[in-house]
C-alpha positions in Angstrom: 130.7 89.9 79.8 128.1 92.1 78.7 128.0 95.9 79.7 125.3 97.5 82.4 125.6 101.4 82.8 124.7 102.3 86.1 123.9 106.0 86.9 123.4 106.6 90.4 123.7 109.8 93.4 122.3 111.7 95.6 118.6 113.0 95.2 118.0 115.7 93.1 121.4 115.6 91.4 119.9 114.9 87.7 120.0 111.3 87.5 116.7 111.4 85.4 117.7 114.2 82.9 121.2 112.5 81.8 119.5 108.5 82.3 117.1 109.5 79.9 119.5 111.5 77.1 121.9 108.5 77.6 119.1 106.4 76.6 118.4 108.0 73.7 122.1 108.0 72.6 122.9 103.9 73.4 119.5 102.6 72.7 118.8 102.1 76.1 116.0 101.1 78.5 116.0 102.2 82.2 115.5 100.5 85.4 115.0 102.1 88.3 116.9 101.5 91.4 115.0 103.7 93.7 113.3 101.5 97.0 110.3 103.9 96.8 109.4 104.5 93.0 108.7 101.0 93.1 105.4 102.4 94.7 102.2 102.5 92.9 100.0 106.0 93.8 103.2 107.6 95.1 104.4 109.5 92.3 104.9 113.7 94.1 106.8 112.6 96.8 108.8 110.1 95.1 109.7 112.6 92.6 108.8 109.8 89.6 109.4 111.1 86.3 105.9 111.6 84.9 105.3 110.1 80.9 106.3 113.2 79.6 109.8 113.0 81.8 110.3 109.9 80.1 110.0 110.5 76.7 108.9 107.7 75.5 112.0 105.4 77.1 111.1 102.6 78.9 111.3 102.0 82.2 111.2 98.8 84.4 110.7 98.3 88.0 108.7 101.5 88.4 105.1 101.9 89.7 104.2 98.5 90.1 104.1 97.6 94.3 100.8 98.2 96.5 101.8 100.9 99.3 100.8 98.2 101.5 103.3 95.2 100.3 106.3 94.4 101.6 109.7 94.4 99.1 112.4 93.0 99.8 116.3 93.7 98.6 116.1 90.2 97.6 113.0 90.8 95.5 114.6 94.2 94.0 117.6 92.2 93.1 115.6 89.3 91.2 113.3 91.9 89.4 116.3 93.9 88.4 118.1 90.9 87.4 115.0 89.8 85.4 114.4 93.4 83.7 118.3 93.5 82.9 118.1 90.3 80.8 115.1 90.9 78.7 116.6 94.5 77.5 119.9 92.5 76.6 117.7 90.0 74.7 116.2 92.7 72.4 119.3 94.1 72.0 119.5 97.0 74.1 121.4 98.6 76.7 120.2 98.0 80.3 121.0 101.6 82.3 120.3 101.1 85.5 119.7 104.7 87.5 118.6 105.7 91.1 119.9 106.5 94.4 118.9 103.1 96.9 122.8 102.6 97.8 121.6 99.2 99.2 119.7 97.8 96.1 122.9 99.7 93.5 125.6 97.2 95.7 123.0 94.0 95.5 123.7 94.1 91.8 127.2 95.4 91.1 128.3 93.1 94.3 126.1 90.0 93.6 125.5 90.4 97.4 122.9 87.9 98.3 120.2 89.5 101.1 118.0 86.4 102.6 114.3 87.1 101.9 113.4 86.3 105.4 110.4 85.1 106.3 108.7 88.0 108.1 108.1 87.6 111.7 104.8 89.8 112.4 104.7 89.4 116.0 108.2 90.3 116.3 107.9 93.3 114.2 104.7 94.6 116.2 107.1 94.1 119.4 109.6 96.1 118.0 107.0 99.0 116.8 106.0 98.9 120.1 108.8 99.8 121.7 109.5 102.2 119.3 106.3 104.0 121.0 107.0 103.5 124.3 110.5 103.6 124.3 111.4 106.1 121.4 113.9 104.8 118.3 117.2 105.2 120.1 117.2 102.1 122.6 116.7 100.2 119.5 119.1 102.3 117.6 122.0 101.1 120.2 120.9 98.0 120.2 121.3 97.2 116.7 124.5 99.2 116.9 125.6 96.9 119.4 124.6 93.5 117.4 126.0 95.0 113.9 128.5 98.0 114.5 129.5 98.1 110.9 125.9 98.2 109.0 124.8 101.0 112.1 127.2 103.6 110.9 125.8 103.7 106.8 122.2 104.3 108.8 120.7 107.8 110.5 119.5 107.2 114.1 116.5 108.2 113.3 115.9 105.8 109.9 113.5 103.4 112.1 112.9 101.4 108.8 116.8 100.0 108.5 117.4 100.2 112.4 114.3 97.3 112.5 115.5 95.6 109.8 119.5 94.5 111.6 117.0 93.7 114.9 115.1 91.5 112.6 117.7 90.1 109.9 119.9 88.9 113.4 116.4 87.8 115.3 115.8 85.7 112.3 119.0 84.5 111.4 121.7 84.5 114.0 123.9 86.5 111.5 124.5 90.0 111.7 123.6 92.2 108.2 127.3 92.6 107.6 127.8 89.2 107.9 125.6 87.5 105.3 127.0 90.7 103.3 130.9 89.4 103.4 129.4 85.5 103.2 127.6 86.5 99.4 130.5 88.9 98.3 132.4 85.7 97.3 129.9 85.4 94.4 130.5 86.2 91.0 129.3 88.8 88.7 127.1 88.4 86.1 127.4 91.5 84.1 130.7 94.1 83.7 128.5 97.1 85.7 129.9 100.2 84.5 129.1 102.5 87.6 128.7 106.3 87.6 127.7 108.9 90.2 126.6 112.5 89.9 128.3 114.5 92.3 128.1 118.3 93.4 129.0 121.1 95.6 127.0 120.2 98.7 125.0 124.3 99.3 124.5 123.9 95.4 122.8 120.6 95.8 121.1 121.4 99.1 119.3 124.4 97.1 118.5 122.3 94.8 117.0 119.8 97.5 114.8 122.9 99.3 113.3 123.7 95.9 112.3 120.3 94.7 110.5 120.3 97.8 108.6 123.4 97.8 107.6 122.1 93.8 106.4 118.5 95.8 104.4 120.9 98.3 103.3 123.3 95.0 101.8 119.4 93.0 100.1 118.0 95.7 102.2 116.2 98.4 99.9 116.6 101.1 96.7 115.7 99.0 98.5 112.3 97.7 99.3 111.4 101.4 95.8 111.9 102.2 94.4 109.8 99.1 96.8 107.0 99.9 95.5 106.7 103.5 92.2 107.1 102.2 92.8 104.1 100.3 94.5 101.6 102.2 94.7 100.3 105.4 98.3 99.6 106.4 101.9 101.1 104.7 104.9 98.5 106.5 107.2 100.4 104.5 105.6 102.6 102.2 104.8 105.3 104.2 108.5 105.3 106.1 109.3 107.2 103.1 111.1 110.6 103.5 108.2 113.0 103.0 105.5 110.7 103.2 105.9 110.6 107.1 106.6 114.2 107.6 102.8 114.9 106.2 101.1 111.6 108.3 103.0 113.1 111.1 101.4 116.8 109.9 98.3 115.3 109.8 98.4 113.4 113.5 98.6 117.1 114.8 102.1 116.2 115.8 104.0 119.3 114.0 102.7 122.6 112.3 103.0 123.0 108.7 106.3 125.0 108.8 107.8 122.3 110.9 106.7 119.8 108.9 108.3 121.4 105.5 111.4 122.7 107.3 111.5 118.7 108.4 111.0 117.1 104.9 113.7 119.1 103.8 116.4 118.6 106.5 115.9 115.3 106.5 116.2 115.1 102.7 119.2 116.6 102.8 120.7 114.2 105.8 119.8 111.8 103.6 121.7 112.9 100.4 124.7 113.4 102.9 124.4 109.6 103.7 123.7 108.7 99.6 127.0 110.6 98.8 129.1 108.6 101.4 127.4 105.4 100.3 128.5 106.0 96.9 131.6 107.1 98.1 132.6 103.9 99.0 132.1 101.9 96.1 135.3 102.0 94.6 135.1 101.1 91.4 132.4 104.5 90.8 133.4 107.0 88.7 132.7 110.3 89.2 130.7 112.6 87.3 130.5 116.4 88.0 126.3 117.2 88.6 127.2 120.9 87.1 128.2 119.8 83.6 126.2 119.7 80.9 124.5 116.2 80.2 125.9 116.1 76.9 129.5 116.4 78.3 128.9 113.5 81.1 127.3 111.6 78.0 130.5 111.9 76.2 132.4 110.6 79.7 130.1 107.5 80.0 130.2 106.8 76.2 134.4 107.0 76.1 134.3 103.7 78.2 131.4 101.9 76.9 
């Protein structure tokens, strides 16, 4: 069974510095496994690594959706299955890196998420009483349909509280269901998974400042080009920091709230990445403070 390094954590633990030296060192190419990189014209916020970042390493899966598409699990699974096979066939090493828990456990799991047909009307339903209503009727009701999925999800992540409504409205089967149902699947490749970890004030620092360097590049500006330039975001513009600044520009919240905002919530967020990871058992560890040539070393002793 051929090997697939997988380098995943939190946001803003390094997974780009060591992906890219790993590379480098294995003759690898890189595909992302981040559900909002996949954007095109969403590069600040995102924190993509620029050409430069990259170093001349290739990356698949990057850069290459409209804001206003919809992607799918499903559809990150096939593409990353796709991307993996072709760097196998010229020889390579696939090392798959980024932090989307859900897309990481589609892979090393073979879990099998139904590309549902997309029920507009039902979606505008739910949006609506999202405005009326506010997010936490819906939040107990999905956490009444699937109990299990609701407690990997923040009550205020409307993007993956819709999606159990409309998985179950579409289906009949809970999330968590269809997740157990595909888990009987087997692997195709011998995933060789590793996560970045660190002392959570040391990585919340680190969180504050790579959003005061977002703010410093342009956030706010690429916000305001992208809604220039298109007409609807049904996922795109869920993305943390990207609605903070729509939100900042509705009049809803002053710019300090809006920053202090973008930050907390970045933070819940790398709380919920770290148990996500957490759970995987077959992850090993790797400590975010060490140098990357040491956690190259780790990674290489069992490759």
């Amino acid at each position: 069974m051929e090997k697939v390094i997988v380098i995943c954590g939190p946001t803003a633990s390094g997974k780009t510095g060591l992906s890219i030296e790993l590379a480098k060192r294995v003759n690898g190419e890189i595909v992302s496994v981040d559900s909002m990189q996949i954007y095109q014209e969403m590069d600040i916020g995102t924190a993509k690594p620029t050409k430069e970042e990259q170093q001349g390493i290739k990356h698949y899966l990057m850069d290459f959706i409209s804001p206003e598409d919809r992607y799918s699990v499903a559809d990150y699974k096939r593409d990353a299955k796709q991307a993996i096979k072709k760097i196998l066939e010229k020889g390579k090493t696939p090392i798959v890196v980024g932090g989307t828990g859900l897309y990481v456990d589609s892979l090393i799991y073979e879990i099998e998420y139904p590309n549902i047909e997309f029920d507009e009307v039902y979606r505008q339903e739910l949006e609506q009483r999202v405005e009326t209503e506010g997010l936490e009727n819906l939040y107990e009701e999905a956490k009444k349909i699937d109990p299990i999925a609701i407690q990997k999800i923040s009550a205020n992540d409307e993007k993956r509280i819709l999606r159990i409504l409309e998985i179950y409205h579409a289906t009949g089967k809970t999330k968590t269901e269809q997740e157990i149902d595909s888990r009987k699947n087997p692997v195709e490749y011998d995933y060789q998974v590793y996560a970045l970890k660190w002392d959570r004030e040391l990585l919340y620092e680190r969180i504050n400042k790579r959003v005061d360097l977002m703010l410093e590049q342009g956030l706010l500006e690429e916000v305001k080009g992208i809604l220039e330039r298109h007409e609807k975001f049904p996922t795109a513009m869920q993305g943390l920091g990207y609605k903070e600044v729509v939100e900042f520009f509705k009049g809803n919240t002053t710019k300090e709230e809006m920053i202090e905002k973008i930050k907390m919530e970045t933070r819940r967020y790398a709380k919920r990445q770290m148990t996500w990871f957490r759970k995987n058992k077959q992850t090993i560890w790797l400590d975010g403070q060490a140098s990357i040539a040491k956690n190259i070393e780790i990674i290489l002793e069992g490759f």
